[in-house]
C-alpha positions in Angstrom: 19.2 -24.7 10.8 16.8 -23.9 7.8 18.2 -20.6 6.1 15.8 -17.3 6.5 14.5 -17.6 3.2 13.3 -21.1 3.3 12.0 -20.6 6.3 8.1 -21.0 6.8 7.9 -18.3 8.5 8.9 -15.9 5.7 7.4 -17.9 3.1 3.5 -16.7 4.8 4.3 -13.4 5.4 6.6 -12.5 2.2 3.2 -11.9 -0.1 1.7 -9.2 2.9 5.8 -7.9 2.9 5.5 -7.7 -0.8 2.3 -6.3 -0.8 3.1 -3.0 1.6 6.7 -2.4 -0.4 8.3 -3.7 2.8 12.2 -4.8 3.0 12.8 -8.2 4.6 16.1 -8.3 6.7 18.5 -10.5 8.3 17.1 -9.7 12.5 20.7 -8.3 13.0 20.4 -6.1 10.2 17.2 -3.8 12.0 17.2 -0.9 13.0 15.0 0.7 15.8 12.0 1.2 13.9 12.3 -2.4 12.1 10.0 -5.0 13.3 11.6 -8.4 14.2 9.6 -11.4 13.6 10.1 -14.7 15.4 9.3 -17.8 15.3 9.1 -20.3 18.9 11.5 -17.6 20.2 14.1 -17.4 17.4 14.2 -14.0 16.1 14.2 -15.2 11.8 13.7 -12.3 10.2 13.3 -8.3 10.6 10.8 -6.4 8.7 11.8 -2.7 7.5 7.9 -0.8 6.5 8.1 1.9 4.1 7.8 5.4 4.5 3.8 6.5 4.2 4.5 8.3 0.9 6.4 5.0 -0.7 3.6 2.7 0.4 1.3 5.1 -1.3 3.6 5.0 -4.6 3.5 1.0 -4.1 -0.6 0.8 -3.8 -0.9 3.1 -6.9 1.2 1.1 -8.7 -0.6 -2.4 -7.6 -3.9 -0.8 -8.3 -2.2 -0.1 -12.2 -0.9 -3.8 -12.4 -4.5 -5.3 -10.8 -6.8 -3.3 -13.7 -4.2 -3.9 -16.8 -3.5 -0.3 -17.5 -2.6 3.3 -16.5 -4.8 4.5 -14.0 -5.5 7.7 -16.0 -7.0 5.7 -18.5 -10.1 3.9 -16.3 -13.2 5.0 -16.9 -14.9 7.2 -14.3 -16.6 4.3 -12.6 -13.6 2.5 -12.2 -11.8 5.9 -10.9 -14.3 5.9 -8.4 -13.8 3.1 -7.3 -10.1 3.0 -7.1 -10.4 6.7 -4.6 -12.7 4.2 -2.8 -10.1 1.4 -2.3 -7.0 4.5 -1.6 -9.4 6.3 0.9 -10.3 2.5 2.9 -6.4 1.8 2.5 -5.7 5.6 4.4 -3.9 7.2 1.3 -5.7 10.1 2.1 -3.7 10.7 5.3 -0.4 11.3 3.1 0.5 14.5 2.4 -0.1 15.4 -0.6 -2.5 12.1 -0.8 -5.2 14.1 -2.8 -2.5 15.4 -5.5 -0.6 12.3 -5.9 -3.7 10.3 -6.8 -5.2 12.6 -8.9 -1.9 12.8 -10.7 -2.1 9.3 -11.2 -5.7 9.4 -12.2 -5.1 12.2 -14.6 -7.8 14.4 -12.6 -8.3 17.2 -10.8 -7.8 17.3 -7.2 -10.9 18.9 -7.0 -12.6 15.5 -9.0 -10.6 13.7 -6.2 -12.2 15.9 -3.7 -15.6 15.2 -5.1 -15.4 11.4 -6.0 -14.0 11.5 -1.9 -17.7 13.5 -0.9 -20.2 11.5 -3.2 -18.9 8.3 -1.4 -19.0 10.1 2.1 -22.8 10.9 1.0 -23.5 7.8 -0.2 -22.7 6.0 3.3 -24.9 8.8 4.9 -27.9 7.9 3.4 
């Protein structure tokens, strides 16, 4: 039998696993809320998904890797466009969403409000 980590299985889905701060499991390590993937009915591995707040800790900190730099330091095009990305990816229904990125921005929550309405606007017209 082909161990969990070599199996194809995990090899396609560990970059998506990776890329939502998700645990990968042995299947009869999950818990309830763990999602079991399997493959031509063999349960291979189990899945654990983040808690809301960590997977927005995880984006912000993919977002930092993907531009080279602190996200405070992006100019305000580029901040834009980063609320842009967080409000498509649903960081906004966090709580305390608005803070934590404008904390990471180096911004007001208020900018964070308004970068959030221009874009709003902007698909209005």
């Amino acid at each position: 039998m082909t161990e969990p980590g070599d199996h194809p299985l995990v090899t396609a889905v560990k970059p998506l696993v990776d890329a939502m701060g998700a645990e990968m499991m042995e299947p009869g390590r999950a818990g309830r809320d763990d999602v079991v993937l399997a493959w031509e009915g063999e349960d291979v591995i189990a899945v654990r998904l983040p808690q809301l707040s960590d997977s927005l800790d995880h984006i912000l900190a993919a977002l930092e890797r993907g531009h080279g730099m602190p996200l405070a330091e992006l100019d305000r095009k580029s901040k834009q466009s980063v609320v842009r990305t967080l409000e498509a990816r649903g960081a906004f229904s966090v709580r305390h969403g608005v803070e934590t990125v404008a904390g990471a921005l180096g911004v007001s929550r208020f900018t964070v409000y308004n970068y959030l309405n221009r874009e709003n606007a902007s698909k209005e017209d």
